[in-house]
C-alpha positions, 0 to 999 in steps of 0.5 A: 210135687204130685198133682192128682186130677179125679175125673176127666168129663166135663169139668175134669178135662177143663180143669186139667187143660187150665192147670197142665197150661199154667205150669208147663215150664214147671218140671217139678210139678207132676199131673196125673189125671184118672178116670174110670173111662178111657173115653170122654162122653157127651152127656147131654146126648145120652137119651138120644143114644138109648132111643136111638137117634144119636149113633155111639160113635159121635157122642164120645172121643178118646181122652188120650185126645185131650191130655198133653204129653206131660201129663199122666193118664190113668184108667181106674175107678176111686173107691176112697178119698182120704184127705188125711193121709192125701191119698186116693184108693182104686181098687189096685192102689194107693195114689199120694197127692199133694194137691188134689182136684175131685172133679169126678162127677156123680152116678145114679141115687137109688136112695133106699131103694134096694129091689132088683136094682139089675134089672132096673135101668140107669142113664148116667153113662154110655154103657146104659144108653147102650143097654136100655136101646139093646134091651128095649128094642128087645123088650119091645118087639117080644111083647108088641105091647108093653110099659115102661115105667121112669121114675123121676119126672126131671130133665132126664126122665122126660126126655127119655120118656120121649126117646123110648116113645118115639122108638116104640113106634119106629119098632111098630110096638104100642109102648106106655111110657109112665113117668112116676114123680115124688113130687106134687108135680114136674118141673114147678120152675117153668113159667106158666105158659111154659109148664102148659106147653110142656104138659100139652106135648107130654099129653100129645106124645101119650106120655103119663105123668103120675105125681105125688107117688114113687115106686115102692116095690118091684120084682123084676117084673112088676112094679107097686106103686105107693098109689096102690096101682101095679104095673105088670111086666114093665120096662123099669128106668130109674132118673131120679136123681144122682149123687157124688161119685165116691162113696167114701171119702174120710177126713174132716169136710163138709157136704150136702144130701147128695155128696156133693162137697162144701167149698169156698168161692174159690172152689177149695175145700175150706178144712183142706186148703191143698183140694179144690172140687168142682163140676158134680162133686163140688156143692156150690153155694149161691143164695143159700142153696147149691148150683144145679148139675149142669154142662155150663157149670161143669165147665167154668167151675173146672176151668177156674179150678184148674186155675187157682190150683195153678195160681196156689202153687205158684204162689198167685192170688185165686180168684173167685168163681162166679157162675153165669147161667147161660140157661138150659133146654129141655127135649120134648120130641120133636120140639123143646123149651129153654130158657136163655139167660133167665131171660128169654123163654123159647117153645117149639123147634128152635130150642131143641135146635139150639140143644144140638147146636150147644151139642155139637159146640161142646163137643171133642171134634169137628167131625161129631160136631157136624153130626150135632149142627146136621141134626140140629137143622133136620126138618121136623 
């Protein structure tokens, strides 16, 4: 019995430790988890790596780390699902599974946009953490002064708005940072005295924010924006949004705009009982619109997949995911703000302590961890 495991970030490596503890008396049941990546990383961190606050070393862990010794571990990228012939493609092979569990998560949505995407940069992983500080701290010593120019005004975008500022200025360099939003305005979800507080510390950091426009021509060097205004040797960093992983994925099933894959309170594909999905790749239904991405999310949704798919094959009842928002936080600098529980709204210095101390809890050992709670309690 061939159990196949797409994805070990977050929710991948959750659903993999359930499932593998569930089934290690059965001898019959073979894992295989693959991954693009040999290492695991800590996702949340990656604007600190780009602006380089956080060094490499402490964000990743080897995934060899985390896979016990009856499980097979495969370095490859999946090009293709086919649910029905239950197979995998990477680029080299066909896997046969006869269950399946997508926990692969997503990468960068450029949409329809199709210019220069080379010279555009991502953070989606740590290979372009890595390149935006290398190419930064370049570009930003080259010109002294310059712009570099986000699109997309969400979590990811702002806090590596942040990043890059307060790396400029570590430089000596006078870098514009300019966050370009589709949307009438950013983060409508805070409360009001939030969003106030927000855009004052974006205001104080000297960060724009330009609404109700998008990027709509670049060359590799110049961006035209649909406001008419261009923007001239600019730096170009693209957060505006992720999609599914795997762009192809034949067989009957259902999903959202962004790829994300329909399933059931039980996490399994509903036109295919044999597959559960979960973290990024699962569409997870409540109140009529999908969780968002998120760590929490990602975790306990892989846990309960691994979970139901173990109690499947043993012919056990599944139960249902029920998803508890334990909140989020978002960087701003040198403060933050968060909300625990939908309950509680914190400014200042004690959410982003709280960023790095949910850092260095979530993270894959003790000696990074530590690098977390040391930066989590670093006076300001």
């Amino acid at each position: 019995m061939n159990i196949l495991i797409l994805g070990c970030g977050f929710a991948g490596l959750a659903a993999l430790k359930k499932a593998a503890a569930l089934m290690k008396n059965r001898h019959d049941v073979h894992i295989l988890a693959i991954d693009k990546n040999d290492y695991a990383t800590m996702i949340p961190s990656l604007p600190d790596v780009a602006g380089g606050k956080m060094e490499e070393e402490f964000v990743t862990e080897r995934i060899s780390k985390f896979i016990p010794p009856d499980v097979i571990f495969k370095k490859e990228t999946i090009r293709k699902i086919d649910f029905n012939e239950r197979c995998v493609h990477s680029d080299s092979k066909k896997y046969p599974y006869d269950y399946l569990l997508i926990a692969a998560g997503s990468v960068t949505n450029f949409y329809k946009f199709r210019q220069n995407l080379e010279k555009i940069h991502t953070l989606h992983c740590l290979e372009d953490a890595l390149r935006i500080k290398s190419e930064f701290t370049h570009y930003a010593n080259i010109n002294r002064t310059g712009d570099v120019v986000i699109s997309g005004g969400g979590y990811t975008g702002i806090e590596l708005g942040f990043s890059l500022k307060n790396l400029s200025r570590r430089i000596g360099s006078r870098i514009d940072i300019h966050i370009i939003e589709q949307a009438p305005d950013i983060l409508t979800f805070l409360p009001r005295f939030t969003k106030q507080y927000t855009d004052e510390k974006i205001h104080e950091k000297g960060i724009r924010v330009i609404t109700g426009t998008t990027i709509y021509e670049f060359d590799g060097r110049t961006v035209s924006l649909t406001n008419g205004e261009v923007i001239e040797n600019a730096f170009v960093c693209w957060c505006a949004g992720t999609k599914f992983a795997i762009s192809e994925v034949t067989g009957k099933h259902r999903s959202i705009g962004d790829g994300r894959i329909l399933v059931d309170e039980h996490l399994r594909v509903p036109e295919h009982p044999e597959v559960f999905a979960c973290g990024d790749s699962a569409a997870i239904m409540r109140k009529g619109a999908p969780l968002r991405k998120a760590v929490n999310f990602a975790i306990h949704s892989g846990a309960k997949a691994g979970y139901n798919l173990a109690q499947l094959i043993q012919d056990k009842p599944l139960k249902p995911f029920k998803p508890i928002d334990l909140g989020w936080v978002i960087p701003l600098g040198e403060v933050g703000v968060g909300r625990i529980f939908n309950l509680i709204t914190l400014e200042g210095k004690i959410p982003l302590r709280l960023h790095y101390f949910m850092c260095g809890f979530r993270n894959f050992n003790k000696r990074n961890a530590r690098k977390f709670y040391k930066m989590a309690m670093k006076p300001y």
